[in-house]
C-alpha positions as CSV (number, residue, x, y, z in Angstrom):
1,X,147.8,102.9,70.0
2,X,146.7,101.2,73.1
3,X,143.4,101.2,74.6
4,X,142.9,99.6,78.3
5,X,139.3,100.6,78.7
6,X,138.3,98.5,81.3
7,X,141.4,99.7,83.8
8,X,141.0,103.7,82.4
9,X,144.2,103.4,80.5
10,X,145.2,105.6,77.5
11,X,147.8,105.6,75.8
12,X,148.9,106.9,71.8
13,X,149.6,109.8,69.4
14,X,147.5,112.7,70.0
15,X,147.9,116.5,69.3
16,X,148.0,118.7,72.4
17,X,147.2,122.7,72.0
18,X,148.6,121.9,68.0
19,X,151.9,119.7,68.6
20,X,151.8,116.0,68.3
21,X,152.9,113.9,70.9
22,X,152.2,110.9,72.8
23,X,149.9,111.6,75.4
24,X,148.4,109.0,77.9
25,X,145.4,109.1,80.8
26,X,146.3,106.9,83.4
27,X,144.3,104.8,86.1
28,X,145.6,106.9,88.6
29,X,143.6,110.3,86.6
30,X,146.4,111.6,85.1
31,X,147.0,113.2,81.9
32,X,150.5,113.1,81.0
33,X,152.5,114.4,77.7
34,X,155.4,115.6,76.5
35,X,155.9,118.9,74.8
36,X,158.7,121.9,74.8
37,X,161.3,119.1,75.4
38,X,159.8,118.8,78.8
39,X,157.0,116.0,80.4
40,X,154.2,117.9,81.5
41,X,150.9,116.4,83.6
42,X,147.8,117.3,84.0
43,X,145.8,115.7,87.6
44,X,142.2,115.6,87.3
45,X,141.2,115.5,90.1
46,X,143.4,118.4,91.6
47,X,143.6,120.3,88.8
48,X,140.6,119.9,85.9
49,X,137.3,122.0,86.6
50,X,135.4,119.8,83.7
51,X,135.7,119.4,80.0
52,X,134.1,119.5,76.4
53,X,133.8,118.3,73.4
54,X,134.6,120.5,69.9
55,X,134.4,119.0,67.4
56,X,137.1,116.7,66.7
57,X,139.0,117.6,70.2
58,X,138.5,117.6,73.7
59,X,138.8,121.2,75.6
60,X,140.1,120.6,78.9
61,X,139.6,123.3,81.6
62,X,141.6,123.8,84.2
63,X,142.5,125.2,87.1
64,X,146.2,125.2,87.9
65,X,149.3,127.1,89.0
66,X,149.9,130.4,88.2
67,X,153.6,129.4,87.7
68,X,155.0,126.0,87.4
69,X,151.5,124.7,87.0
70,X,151.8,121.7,85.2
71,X,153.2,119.6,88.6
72,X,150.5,116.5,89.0
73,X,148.6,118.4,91.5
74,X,151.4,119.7,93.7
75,X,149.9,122.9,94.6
76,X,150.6,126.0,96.3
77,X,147.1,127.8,96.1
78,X,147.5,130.6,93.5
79,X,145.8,129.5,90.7
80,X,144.6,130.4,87.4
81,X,142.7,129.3,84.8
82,X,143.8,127.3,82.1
83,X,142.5,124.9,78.4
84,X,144.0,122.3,77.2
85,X,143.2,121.1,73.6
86,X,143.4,117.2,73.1
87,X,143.1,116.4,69.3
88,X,143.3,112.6,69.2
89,X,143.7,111.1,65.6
90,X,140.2,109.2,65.1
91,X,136.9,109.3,65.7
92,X,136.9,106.1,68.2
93,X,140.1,107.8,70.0
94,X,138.2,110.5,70.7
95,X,134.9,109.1,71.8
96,X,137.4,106.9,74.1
97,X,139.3,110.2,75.4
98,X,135.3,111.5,76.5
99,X,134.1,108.9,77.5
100,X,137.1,108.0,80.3
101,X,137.0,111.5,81.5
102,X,133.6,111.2,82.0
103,X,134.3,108.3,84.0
104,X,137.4,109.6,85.7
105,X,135.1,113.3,86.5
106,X,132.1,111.2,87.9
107,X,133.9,108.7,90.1
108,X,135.3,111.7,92.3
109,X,131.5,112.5,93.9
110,X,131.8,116.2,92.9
111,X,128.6,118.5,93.3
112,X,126.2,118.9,90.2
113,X,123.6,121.7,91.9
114,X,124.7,123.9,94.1
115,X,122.1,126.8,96.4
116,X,124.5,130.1,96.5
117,X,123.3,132.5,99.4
118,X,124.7,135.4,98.9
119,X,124.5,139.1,101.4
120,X,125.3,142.3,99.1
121,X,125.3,143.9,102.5
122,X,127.9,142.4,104.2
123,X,131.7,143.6,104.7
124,X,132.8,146.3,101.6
125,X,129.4,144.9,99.5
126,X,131.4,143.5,97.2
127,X,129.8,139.6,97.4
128,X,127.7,140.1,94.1
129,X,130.9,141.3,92.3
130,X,133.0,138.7,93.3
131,X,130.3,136.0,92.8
132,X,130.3,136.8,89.2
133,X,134.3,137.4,88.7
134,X,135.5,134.8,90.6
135,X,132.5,132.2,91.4
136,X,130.7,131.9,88.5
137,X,133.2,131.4,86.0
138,X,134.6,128.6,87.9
139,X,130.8,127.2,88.2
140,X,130.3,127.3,84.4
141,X,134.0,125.7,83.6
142,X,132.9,122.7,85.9
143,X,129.3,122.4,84.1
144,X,127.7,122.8,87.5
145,X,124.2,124.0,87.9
146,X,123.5,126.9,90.7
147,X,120.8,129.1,92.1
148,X,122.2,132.4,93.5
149,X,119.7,134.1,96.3
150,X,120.6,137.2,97.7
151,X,119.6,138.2,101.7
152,X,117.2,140.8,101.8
153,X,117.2,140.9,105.3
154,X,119.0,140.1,109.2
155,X,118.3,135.9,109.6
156,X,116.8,135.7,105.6
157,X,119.6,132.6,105.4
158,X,117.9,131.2,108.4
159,X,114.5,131.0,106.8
160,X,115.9,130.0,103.5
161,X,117.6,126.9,105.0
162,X,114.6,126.4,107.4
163,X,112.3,125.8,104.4
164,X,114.5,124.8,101.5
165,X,113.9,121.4,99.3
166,X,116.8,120.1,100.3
167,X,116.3,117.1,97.4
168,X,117.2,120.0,95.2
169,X,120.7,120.6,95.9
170,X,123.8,118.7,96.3
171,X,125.1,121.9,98.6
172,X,124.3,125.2,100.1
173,X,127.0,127.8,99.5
174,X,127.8,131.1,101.8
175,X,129.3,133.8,99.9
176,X,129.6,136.0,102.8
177,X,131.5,136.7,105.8
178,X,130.6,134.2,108.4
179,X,127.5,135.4,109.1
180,X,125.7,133.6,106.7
181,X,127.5,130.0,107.6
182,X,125.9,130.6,111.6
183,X,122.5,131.5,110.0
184,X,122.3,128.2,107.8
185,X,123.5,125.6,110.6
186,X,120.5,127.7,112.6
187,X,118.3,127.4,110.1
188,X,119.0,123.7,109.1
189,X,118.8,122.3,113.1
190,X,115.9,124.0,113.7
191,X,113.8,121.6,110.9
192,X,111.4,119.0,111.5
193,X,114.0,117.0,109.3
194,X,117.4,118.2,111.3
195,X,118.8,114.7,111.0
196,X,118.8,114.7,107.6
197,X,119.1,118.4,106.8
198,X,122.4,118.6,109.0
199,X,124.1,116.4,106.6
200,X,123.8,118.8,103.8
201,X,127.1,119.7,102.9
202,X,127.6,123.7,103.4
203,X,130.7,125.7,101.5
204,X,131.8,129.5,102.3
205,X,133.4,131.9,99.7
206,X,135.4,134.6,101.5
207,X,133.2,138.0,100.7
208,X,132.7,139.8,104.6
209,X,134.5,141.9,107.2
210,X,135.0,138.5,109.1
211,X,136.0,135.1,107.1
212,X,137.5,133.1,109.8
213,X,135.7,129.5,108.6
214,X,137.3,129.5,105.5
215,X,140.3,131.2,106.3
216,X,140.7,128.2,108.9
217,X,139.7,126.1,105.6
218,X,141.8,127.1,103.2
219,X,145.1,127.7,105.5
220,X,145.2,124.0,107.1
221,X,146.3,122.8,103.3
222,X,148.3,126.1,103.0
223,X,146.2,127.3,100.7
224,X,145.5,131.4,100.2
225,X,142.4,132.3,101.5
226,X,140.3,133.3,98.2
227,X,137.4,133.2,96.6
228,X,138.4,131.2,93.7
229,X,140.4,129.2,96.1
230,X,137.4,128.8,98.1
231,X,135.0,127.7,95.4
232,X,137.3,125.4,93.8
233,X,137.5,123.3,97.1
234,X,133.4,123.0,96.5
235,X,133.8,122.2,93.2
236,X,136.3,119.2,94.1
237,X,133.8,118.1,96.5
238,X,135.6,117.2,99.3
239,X,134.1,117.4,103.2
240,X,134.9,117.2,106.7
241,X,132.9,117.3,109.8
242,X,133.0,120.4,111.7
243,X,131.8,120.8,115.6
244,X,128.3,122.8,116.1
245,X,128.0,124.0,120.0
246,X,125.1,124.2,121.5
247,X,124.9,127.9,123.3
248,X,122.2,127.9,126.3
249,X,120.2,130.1,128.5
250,X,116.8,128.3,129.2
251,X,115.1,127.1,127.0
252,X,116.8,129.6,124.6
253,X,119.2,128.1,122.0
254,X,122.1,129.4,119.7
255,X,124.1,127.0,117.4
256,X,127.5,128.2,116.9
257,X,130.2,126.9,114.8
258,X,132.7,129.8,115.2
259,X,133.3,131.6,118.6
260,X,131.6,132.9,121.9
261,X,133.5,135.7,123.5
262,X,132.9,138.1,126.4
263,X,135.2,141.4,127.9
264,X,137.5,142.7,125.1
265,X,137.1,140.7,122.1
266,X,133.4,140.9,122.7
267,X,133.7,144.9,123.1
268,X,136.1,145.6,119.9
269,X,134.2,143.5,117.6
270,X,130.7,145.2,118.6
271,X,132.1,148.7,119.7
272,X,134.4,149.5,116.8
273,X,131.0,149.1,114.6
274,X,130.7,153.3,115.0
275,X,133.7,153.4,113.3
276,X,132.5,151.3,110.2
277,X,134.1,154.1,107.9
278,X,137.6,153.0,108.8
279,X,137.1,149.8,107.2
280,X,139.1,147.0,108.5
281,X,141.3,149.5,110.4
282,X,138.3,150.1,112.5
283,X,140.1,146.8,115.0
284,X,142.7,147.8,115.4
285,X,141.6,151.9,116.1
286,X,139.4,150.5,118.7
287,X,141.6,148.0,120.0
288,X,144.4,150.5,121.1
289,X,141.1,152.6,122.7
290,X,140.1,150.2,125.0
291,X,143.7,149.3,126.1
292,X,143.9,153.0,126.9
293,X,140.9,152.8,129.0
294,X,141.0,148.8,129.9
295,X,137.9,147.2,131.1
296,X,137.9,144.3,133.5
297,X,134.7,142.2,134.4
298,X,133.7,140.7,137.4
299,X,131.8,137.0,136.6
300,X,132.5,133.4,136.4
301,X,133.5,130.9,134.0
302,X,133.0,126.9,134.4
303,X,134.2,124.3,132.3
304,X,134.6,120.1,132.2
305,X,138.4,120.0,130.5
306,X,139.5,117.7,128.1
307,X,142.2,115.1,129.0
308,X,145.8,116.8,129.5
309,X,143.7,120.2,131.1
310,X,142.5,118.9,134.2
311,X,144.8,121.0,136.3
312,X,143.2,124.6,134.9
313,X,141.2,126.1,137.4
314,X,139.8,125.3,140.4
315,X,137.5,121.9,141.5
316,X,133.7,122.9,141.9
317,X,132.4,122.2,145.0
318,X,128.9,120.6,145.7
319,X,127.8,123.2,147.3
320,X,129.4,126.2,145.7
321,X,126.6,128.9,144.5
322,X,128.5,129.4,141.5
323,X,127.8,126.1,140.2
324,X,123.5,126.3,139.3
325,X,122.7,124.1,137.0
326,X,126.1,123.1,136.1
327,X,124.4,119.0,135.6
328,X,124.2,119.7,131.5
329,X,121.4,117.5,130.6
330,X,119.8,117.5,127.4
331,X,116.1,117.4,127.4
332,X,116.5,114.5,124.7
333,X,118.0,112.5,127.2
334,X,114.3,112.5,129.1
335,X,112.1,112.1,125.8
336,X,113.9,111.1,122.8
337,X,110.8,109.9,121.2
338,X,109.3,112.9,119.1
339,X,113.3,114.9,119.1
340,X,113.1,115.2,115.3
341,X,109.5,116.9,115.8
342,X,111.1,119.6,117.7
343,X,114.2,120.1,115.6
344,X,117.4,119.7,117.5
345,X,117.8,120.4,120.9
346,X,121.9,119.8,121.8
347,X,123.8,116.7,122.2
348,X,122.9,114.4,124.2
349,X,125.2,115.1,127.6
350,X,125.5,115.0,131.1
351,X,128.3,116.2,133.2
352,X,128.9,115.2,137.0
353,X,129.8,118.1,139.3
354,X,133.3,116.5,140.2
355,X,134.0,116.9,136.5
356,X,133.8,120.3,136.7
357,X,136.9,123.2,137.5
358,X,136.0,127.1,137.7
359,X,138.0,130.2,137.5
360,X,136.5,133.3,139.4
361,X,137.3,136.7,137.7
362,X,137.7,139.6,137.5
363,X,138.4,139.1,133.5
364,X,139.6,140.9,130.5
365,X,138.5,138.6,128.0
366,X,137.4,135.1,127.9
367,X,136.9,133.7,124.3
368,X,135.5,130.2,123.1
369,X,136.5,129.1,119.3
370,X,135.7,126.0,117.3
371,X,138.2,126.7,114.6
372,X,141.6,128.1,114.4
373,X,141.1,131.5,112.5
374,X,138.8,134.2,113.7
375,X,138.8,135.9,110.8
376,X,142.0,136.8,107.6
377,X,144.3,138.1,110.2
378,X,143.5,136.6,114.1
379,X,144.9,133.2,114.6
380,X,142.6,133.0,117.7
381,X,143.0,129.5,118.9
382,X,146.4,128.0,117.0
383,X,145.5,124.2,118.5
384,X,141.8,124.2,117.6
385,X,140.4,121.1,115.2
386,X,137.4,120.9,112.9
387,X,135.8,118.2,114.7
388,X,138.0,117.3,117.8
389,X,134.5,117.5,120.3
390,X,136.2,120.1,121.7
391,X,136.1,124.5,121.9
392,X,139.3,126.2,123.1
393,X,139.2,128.5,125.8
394,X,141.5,131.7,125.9
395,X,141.4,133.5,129.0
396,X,143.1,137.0,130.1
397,X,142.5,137.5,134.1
398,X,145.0,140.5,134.3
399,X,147.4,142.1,132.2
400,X,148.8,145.2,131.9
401,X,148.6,147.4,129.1
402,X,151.8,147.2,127.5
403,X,151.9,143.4,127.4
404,X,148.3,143.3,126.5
405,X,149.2,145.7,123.5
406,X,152.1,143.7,123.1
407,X,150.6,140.0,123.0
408,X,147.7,141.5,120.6
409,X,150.7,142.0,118.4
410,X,151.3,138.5,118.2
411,X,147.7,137.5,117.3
412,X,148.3,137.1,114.0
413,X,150.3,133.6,114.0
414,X,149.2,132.7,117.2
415,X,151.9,133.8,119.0
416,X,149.6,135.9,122.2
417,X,148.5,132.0,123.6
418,X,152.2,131.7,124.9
419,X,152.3,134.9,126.7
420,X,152.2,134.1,131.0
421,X,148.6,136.2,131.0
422,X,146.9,133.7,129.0
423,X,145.3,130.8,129.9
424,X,145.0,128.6,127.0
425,X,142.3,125.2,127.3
426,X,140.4,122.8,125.4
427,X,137.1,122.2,127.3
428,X,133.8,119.8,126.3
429,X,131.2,122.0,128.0
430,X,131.5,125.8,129.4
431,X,129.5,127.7,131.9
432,X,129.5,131.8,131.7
433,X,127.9,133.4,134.6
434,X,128.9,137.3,133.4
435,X,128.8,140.4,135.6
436,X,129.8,144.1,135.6
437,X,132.3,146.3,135.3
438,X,134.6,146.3,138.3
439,X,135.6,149.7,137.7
440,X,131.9,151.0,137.2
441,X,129.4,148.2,138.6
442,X,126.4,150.1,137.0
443,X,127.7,149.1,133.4
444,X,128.0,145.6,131.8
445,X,129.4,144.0,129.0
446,X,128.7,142.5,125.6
447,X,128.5,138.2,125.2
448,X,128.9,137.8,121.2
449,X,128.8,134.3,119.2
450,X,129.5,134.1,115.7
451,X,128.9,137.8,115.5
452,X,125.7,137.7,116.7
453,X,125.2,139.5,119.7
454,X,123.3,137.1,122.9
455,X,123.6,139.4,125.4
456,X,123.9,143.3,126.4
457,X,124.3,144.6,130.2
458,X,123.3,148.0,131.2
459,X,125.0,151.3,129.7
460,X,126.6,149.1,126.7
461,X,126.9,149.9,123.0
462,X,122.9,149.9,121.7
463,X,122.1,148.0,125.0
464,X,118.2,149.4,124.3
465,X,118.1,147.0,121.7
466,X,116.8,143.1,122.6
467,X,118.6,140.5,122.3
468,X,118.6,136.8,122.1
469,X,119.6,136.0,125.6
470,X,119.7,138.2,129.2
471,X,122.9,139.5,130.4
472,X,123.7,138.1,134.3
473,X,122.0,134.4,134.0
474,X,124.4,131.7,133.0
475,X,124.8,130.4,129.6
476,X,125.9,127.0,128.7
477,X,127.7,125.6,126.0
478,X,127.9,122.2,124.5
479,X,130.0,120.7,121.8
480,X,128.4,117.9,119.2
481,X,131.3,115.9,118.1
482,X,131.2,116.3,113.6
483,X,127.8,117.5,113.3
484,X,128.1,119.3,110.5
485,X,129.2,118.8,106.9
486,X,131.6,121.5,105.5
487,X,133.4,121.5,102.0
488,X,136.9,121.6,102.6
489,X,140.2,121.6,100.6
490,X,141.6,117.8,100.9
């Protein structure tokens, strides 16, 4: 038997699920074996949720393959749990065996306590069931301690962030749609702290009508887009930086990390809400609806592009009405002395006029997204990066029916950004200046971010409610570069 403690090398005679074998645990966190007449590997950090000890063997759980599992962390995404009984021979083998996975466990900065906010309202109200069938489970295997609060009410996750001991928790968690990621980042930059608080890391488990964050997640390692999936990416700890844009009207603020849309998208996500009791097919019901009876908006969009787009649009004049306040400059910039007093305010930015381009309307839809996926099934914005400083602007001017039907079609893989009506961008900041209907000027239209309406116009679904924002006077958006911390799949 060898022992190469100091380097995390093991290697000897143990019994594995009952068969004895020579097993070793390698420097590089492999387990390795061989059994059945076949070598077979365990990776620790791709594949073990945690481990205990019984006696005189070591239970290993895992999380692995459904098929072909065994494969040093070569994965596919459809996992299932898994144990793995290691019965050294001694005593002092065994206490070795711990005490290296121990080792091999803490050295990969996983999270130890974890804040789960859950809503049992949104999507099919299914978020409690699937915390405790698929989330918890996973949570216990990986001895990791958790809170779970549930949302009792519309922006509860924005208090609970606002006010949270933050010295508590190695993580927030959303087990929601994306509705409960937009409300966190709110809540979080809107602290006294925001410096500090921003850098809590922040997970999503897929349990709403709309998943696009971790459907954006989970799909750039090819991963399925579950919660256990989703989950075991938090448990492995890993995190990127993800882009927060600053939305704009005043001195009203939004922080969206998702999508701004306006014209069709805008109307079919809202709209289609009366027909809730179709479920998902609601969309698509909806969407064929208002390609019957197509809308078109007059308005105007303004943007400073990002190297390679400079030749969208048109150049913005100096003296061009359409360009008010179109110099984006962060109050910061003027006083930067008391900014955490006041929570976050934007990045720090200025553009110059010449920078700028416009495109005057009439529109069908113009859409902003930070991510690539909108939600399971719309592949909104194929080129768009976690933290790239960048949104991605999709713009439909005109099209007729049958092609807009027909590039919807294609929506699903990304496919509609190559049809001849689109106009496809990457921007750094945007200007909407939104107006009516051009085929009934009396009637506006519907500015939605991260599912949360900004704006209504007159003789628009619920327009008696209030919202965040006024319809007509432009809103602004900036992008901060990595702001946010998300866990992410490595």
């Amino acid at each position: 038997m060898e022992h190469e403690t100091e380097t995390l090398n093991i290697s000897e005679q143990i019994r594995v699920n009952g068969t004895l074998t020579p097993a070793t645990l390698s420097t590089d966190g492999k387990i390795r074996w061989r059994t059945e007449n076949r070598d077979r590997c365990l990776n620790v950090e791709n594949e073990v949720l945690g481990f205990a000890r019984e006696g005189s063997r070591v239970r290993v759980r895992g999380f692995v393959e459904r098929e072909g599992a065994l494969s040093c962390g070569v994965s596919r995404g459809h996992r299932v749990r898994k144990d793995f009984v290691f019965e050294p021979l001694t005593e002092e083998s065994l206490t070795i065996w711990c005490e290296k996975l121990r080792e091999c466990i803490d050295s990969l900065d996983r999270p130890k306590r974890l804040l789960f906010i859950l809503n049992p309202f949104g999507g099919k109200k299914c978020a409690l069931n699937i915390f405790h069938k698929e989330v918890k489970p996973l949570l216990v295997a990986a001895d990791i301690q958790y809170t779970l609060q549930e949302t009792q009410f519309q922006l509860h996750a924005k208090e609970i962030a606002h006010s949270l001991d933050l010295s508590k928790y190695d993580g927030i968690v959303c087990v929601s749609g994306d509705g409960i990621l937009v409300e966190v980042v709110n809540g979080l930059l809107q602290r006294d702290d925001w410096v500090a608080a921003i850098k809590m890391p922040i997970g999503v488990v897929p349990a709403g009508t709309g998943n696009g964050m971790v459907k954006s997640l989970l799909d750039s390692v090819d991963d399925p887009c579950s919660a256990s999936n989703a989950i075991f990416a938090v448990i492995r700890g890993h995190k990127r930086l993800l882009d927060v844009a600053t939305v704009l009207q005043g001195e009203t603020k939004f922080f969206s990390v998702l999508m701004l849309t306006w014209g069709f998208v805008a109307d079919v996500d809202i709209e289609s809400e009366r027909y809730r009791w179709l479920g998902s097919a609601r969309i698509e019901f909806y969407s064929i609806l208002r390609i019957l009876n197509l809308r078109k908006y007059h308005g105007h969009v303004s943007f400073v592009p990002a190297p390679g787009y400079e030749t969208f649009g048109e150049p913005v004049k100096q003296n061009d009405g359409n360009n008010d306040n179109l110099y984006i400059q962060n109050q910061n910039e003027k006083d930067n002395v008391n900014v955490q007093q006041r929570g976050y305010q934007g990045p720090l930015a200025s553009f110059e006029i010449r920078e700028w381009r416009s495109i005057e309307g009439p529109f069908v839809s113009v859409w902003l997204h930070n991510v690539p996926w909108a939600g399971e099934g719309t592949m909104a914005a194929p080129d768009a990066k976690f933290a790239d400083g960048y949104l991605d602007l999709i713009i439909i001017r005109d099209c007729p029916k049958m092609s807009l039907l027909a590039l919807l079609t294609k929506i699903s893989d990304g496919g509609h950004v190559k049809s001849p009506y689109v106009l496809y961008l990457k921007v750094k900041a945007f200007q909407l200046k939104p107006g009516q209907r051009t085929e009934d000027p009396t009637k506006g239209g519907i500015i939605d971010s991260d599912g949360e309406i900004l704006a209504r116009g007159e003789g628009t679904y619920k327009c008696e409610q209030s919202d965040l924002m006024a319809y007509g006077p432009p809103i602004h958006m900036t992008v901060d570069k990595g702001l946010a911390t998300i866990f992410a799949p490595r």
